[in-house]
C-alpha positions as CSV (number, residue, x, y, z in Angstrom):
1,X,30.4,10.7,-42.8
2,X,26.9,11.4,-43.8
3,X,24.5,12.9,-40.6
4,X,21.1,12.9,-40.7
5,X,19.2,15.1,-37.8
6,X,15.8,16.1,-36.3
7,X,14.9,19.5,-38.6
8,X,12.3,20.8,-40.4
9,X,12.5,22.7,-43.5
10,X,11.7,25.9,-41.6
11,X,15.4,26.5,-39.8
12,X,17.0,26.1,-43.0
13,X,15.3,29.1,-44.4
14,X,15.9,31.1,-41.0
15,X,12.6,31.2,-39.0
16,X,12.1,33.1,-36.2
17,X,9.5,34.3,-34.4
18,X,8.3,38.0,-32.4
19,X,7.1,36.1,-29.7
20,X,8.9,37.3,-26.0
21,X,7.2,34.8,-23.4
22,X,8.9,31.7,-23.9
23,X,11.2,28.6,-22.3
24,X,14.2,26.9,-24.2
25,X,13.6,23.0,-24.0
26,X,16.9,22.6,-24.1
27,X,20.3,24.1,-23.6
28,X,21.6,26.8,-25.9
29,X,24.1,25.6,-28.2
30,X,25.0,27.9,-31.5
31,X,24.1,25.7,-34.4
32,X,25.1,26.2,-37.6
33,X,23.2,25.8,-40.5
34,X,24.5,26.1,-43.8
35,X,23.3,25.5,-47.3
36,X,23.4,26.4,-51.1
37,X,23.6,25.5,-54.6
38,X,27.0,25.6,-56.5
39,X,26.5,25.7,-60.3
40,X,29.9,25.9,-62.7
41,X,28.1,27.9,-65.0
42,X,27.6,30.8,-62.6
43,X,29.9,33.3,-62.3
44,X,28.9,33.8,-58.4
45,X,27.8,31.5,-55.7
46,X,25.4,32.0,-52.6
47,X,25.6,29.9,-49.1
48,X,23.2,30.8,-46.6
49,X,25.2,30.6,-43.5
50,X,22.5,30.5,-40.0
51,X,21.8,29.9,-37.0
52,X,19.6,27.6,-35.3
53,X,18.2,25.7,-32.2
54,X,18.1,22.0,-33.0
55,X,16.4,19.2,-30.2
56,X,16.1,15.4,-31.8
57,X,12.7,15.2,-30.2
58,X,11.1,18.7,-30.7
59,X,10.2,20.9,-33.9
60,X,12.8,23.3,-34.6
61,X,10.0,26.5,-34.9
62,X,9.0,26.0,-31.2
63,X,12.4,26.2,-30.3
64,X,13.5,29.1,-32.5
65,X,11.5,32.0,-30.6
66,X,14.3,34.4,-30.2
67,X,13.8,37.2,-33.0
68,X,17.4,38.3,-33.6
69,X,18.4,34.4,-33.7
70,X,18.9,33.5,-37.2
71,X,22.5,35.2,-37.9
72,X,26.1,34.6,-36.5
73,X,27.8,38.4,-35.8
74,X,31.0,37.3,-36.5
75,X,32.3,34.6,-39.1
76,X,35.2,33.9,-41.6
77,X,33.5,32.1,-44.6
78,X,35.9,30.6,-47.3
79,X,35.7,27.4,-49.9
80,X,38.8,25.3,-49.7
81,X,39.9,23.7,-53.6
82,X,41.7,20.2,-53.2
83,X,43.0,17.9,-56.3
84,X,42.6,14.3,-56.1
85,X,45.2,13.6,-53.6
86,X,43.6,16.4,-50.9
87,X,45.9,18.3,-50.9
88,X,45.0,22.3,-51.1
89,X,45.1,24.0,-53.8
90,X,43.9,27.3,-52.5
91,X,41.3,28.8,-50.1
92,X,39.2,31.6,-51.3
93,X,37.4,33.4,-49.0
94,X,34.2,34.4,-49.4
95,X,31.8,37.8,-48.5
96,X,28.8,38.4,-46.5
97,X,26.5,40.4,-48.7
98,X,22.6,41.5,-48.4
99,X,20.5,39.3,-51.4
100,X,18.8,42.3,-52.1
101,X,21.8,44.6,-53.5
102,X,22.9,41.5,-55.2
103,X,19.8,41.6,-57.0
104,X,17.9,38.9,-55.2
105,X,15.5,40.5,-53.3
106,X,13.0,39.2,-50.6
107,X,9.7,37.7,-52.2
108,X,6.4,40.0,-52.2
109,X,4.6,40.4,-48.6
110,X,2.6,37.2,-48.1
111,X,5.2,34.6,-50.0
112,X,8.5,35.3,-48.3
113,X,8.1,31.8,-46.2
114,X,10.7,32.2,-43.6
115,X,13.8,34.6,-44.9
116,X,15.1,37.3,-42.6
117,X,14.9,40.6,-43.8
118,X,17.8,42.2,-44.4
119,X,18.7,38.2,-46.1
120,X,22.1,37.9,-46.1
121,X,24.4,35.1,-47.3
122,X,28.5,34.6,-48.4
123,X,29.4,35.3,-51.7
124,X,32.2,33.2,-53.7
125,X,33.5,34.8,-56.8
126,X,35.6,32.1,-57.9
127,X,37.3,31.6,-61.9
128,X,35.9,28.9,-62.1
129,X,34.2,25.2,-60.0
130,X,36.1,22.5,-61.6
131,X,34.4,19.1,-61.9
132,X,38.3,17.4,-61.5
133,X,38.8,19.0,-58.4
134,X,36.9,18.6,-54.9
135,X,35.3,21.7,-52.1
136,X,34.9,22.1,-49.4
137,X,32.8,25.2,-47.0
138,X,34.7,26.2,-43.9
139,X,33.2,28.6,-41.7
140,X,35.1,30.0,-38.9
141,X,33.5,31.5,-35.5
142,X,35.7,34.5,-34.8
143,X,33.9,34.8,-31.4
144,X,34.0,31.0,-30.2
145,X,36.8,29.6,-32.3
146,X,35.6,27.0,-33.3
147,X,35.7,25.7,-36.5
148,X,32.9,23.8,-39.1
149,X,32.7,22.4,-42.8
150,X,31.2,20.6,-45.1
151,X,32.2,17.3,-46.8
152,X,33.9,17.0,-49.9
153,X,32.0,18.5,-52.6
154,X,32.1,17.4,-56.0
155,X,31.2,20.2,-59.0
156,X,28.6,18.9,-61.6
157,X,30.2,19.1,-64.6
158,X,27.9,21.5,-67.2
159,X,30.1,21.0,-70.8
160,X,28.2,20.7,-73.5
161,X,30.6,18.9,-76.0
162,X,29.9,15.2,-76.7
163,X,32.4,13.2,-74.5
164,X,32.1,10.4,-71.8
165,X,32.3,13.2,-69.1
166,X,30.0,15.8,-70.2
167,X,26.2,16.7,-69.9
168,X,25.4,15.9,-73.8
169,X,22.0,15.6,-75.0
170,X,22.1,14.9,-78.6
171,X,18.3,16.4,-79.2
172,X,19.8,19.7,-77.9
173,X,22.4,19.9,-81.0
174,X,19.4,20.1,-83.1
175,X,18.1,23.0,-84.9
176,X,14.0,23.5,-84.9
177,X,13.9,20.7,-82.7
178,X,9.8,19.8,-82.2
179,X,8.3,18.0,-79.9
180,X,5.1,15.4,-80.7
181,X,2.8,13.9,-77.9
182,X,0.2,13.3,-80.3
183,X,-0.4,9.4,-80.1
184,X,-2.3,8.5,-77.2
185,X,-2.9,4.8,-77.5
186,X,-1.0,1.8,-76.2
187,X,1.5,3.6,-73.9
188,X,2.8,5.6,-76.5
189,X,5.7,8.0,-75.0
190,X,8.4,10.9,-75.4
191,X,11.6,10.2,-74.4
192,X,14.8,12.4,-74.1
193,X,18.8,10.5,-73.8
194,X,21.3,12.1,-72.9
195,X,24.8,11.6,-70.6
196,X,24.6,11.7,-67.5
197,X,27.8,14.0,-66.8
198,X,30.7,13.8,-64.2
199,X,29.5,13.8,-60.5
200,X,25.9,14.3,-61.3
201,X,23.2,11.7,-59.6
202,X,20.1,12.4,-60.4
203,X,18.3,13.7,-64.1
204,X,15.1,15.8,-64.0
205,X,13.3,17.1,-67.0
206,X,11.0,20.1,-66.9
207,X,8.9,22.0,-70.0
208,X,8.1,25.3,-69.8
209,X,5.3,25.5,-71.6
210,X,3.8,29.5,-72.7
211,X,0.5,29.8,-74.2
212,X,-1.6,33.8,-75.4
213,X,-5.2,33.7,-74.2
214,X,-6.7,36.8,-76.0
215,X,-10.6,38.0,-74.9
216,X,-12.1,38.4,-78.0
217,X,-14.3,41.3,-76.4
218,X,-11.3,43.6,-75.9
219,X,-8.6,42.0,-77.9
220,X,-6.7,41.9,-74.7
221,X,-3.5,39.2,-74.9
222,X,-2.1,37.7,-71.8
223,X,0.5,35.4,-71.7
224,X,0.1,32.9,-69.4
225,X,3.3,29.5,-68.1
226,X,3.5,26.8,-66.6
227,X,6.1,23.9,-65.8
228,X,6.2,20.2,-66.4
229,X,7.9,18.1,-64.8
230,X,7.7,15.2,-67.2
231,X,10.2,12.7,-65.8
232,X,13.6,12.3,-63.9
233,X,16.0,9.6,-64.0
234,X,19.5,8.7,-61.5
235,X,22.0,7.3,-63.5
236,X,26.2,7.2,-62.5
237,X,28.2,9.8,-64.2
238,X,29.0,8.8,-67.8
239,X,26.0,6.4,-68.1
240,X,23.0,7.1,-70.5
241,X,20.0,8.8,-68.7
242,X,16.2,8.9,-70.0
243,X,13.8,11.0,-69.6
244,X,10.6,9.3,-70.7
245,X,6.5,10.1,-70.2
246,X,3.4,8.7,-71.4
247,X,2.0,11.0,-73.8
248,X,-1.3,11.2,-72.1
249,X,0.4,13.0,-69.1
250,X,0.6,15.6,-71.0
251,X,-2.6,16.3,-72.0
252,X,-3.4,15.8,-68.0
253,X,-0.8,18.7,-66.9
254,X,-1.9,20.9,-69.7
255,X,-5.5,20.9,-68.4
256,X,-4.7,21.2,-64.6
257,X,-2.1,24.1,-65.4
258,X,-4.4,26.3,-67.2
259,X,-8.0,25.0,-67.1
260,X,-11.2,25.3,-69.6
261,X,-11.0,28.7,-71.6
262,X,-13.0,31.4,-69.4
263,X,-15.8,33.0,-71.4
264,X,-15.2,34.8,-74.5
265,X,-11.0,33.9,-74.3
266,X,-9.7,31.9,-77.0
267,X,-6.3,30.2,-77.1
268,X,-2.8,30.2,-78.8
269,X,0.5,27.8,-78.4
270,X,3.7,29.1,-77.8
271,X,6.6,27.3,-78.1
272,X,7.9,26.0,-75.1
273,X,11.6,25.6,-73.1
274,X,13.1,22.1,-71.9
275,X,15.3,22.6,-68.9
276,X,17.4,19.1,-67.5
277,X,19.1,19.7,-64.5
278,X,21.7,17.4,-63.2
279,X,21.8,16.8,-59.8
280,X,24.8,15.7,-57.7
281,X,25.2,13.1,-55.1
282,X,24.4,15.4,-52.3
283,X,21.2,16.4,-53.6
284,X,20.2,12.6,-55.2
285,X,20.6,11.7,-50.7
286,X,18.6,14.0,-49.9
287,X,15.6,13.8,-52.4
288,X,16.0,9.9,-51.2
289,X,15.6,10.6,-47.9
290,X,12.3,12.8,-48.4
291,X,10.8,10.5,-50.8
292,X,10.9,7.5,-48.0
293,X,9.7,9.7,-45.1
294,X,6.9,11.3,-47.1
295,X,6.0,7.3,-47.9
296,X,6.2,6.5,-43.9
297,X,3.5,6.2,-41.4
298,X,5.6,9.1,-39.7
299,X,5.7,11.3,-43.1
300,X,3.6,14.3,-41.3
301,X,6.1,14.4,-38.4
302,X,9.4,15.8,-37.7
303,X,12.0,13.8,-39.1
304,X,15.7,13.4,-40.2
305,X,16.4,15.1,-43.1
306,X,20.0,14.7,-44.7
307,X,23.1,16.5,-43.5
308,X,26.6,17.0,-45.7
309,X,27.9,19.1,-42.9
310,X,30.7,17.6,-40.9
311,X,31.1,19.6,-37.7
312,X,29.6,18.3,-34.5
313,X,27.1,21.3,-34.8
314,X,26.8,22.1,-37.9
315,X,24.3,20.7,-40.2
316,X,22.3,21.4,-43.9
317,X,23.7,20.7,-47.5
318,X,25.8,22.1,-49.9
319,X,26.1,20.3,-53.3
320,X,26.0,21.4,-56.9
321,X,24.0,20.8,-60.1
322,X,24.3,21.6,-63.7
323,X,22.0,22.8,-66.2
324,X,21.1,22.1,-70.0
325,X,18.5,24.3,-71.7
326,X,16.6,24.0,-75.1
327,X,14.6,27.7,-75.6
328,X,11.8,27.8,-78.1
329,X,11.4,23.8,-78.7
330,X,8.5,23.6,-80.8
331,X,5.2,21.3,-80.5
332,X,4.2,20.3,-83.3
333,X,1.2,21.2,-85.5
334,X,-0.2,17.0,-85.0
335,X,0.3,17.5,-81.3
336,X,-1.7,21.3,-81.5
337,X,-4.4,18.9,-83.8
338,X,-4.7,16.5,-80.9
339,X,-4.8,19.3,-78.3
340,X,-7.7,20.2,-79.3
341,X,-9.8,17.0,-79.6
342,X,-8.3,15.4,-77.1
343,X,-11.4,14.9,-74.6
344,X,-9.4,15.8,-72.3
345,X,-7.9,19.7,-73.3
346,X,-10.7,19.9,-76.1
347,X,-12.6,22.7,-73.6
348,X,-9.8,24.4,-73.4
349,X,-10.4,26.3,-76.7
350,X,-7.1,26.3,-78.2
351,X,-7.3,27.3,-81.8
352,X,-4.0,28.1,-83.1
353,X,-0.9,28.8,-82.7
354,X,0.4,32.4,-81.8
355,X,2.7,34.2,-84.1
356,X,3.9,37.2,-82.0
């Protein structure tokens, strides 16, 4: 059964606070919060497991005040397989390790948002997530007893291989493949197809696009990204997704990500790398959910936010995507020709196209 509870973004991520003078609103109940990402293509997989203190009427940071609140001392952490019928296949328990030796490491001073240092999570080092099969998180209390998991989770299926099932995109077969945003008039668009593959929800294209700037004073060549998100889609597994923007958007994001050319800097194209992402039922919920609060009257206030977790108290998500990547997709010399007398990139001074 799908939950949906008073949270904000901050107790997923662990916050806590130094501060000693303070009054629990409500009675202290150990709350867990659980959440991750699990990819079939990844050879391991992270759950944050937490704790928190939750109130339907009150934001979770006033309530989480107690410094060393955010981690349970004592858990047993394993992902259950089951086949169609439910019935287990086998339970694989899983490790508490510190992000940081496994070569995640907290984010510089001033960006870490809310993540505990030390930053630990549970670590499955599974064969392999099968897209046929279902998952679930069980997480154990050795101190309390008691017992909480998620729902069922269904594995995104990542195959490449053209079938009914799989996350094809025919573009991606391609050798060279180019991209043109050249036209600008009556609407004129890009689009992307592909298959929407098994258990996958939701379709969301970005472009990594990578350009030199070089200061013609010093020679000096820095390279410079920037992602855009050009369209997403939500489709049912099997069906055809598209991925489709009006060409003028991109002239738009190209000038908000990098701006007019400083003084003395010219500028070169790069190629540029098309990520999809394929997003499973779990995730497609709670992106829905987001999207009608942020449109509500109440969109600045706390809110419910949706919950896969099936305990009593136990909430957050666990669900899975897949990924299908395209490195080097070329733009193509029109598109670089329009670039730069487009009014709106032509101050941007790009003159060419890099070759290094």
């Amino acid at each position: 059964m799908k939950k949906y509870l008073y949270i904000l973004t901050a107790v997923l991520i662990g916050f806590t606070s130094c501060k000693d003078d303070f009054q629990i609103a409500a009675p202290y109940k150990d709350i867990v919060v659980a959440y991750g990402m699990l990819n079939a293509a990844d050879t391991a997989h992270y759950i944050r497991v937490q704790k928190a203190f939750l109130d339907n009427n009150k934001s979770a940071i006033d309530l989480a005040l107690i410094a060393d609140s955010s981690y349970f001392d004592s858990l047993s952490v394993s992902m259950h397989e089951y086949n169609d019928n439910n019935t287990l296949r086998r339970s694989v328990a899983m490790m508490k390790v510190n992000m940081a030796a496994e070569g995640y490491p907290k984010d510089a001073a001033g960006s870490q948002g809310f993540f505990q240092n030390p930053s630990y999570a549970y670590k499955l080092k599974i064969d392999s997530l099968n897209p046929y099969y279902k998952y679930r998180l069980i997480i154990k209390n050795n101190k309390s007893g008691a017992t909480d998991s998620s729902e069922y989770i269904m594995v995104v299926n990542g195959a490449r291989s053209k079938n009914a099932q799989n996350f094809y995109i025919d573009d991606f077969t391609k050798g060279n493949y180019a991209i043109n945003f050249a036209k600008t008039q009556f609407q004129a668009s890009y689009t992307l197809f592909g298959t929407t593959p098994r258990n996958a929800k939701m379709i969301e294209g970005i472009l990594r696009f990578h350009i030199v700037e070089v200061d013609v004073s010093t020679g000096r060549r820095t390279r410079k990204s920037a992602d855009f998100t050009f369209a997403k889609d939500v489709k049912n597994s099997s069906d055809q997704f598209s991925l489709k923007t009006v060409n003028t958007a991109f002239y738009g994001f190209l000038y908000d990500a990098f701006g007019p050319a400083p003084a003395n800097t010219q500028r070169f194209l790069d190629s540029c790398d098309m990520f999809v992402y394929a997003g499973s039922n779990e995730l497609y919920s709670y992106f829905s959910l987001a999207q009608v609060q942020n449109a509500s009257l109440l969109g600045d206030q706390i809110k419910p936010t949706y919950s896969n977790m099936a305990g009593a108290d136990a909430y957050g998500i666990v669900a899975s995507r897949a990924l299908a990547t395209y490195k080097n997709v070329i733009i193509d010399d029109v598109t670089l020709d329009s670039i730069k007398l487009n009014p709106i990139t032509k101050d941007m001074l790009f003159i060419g196209r890099t070759t290094d």
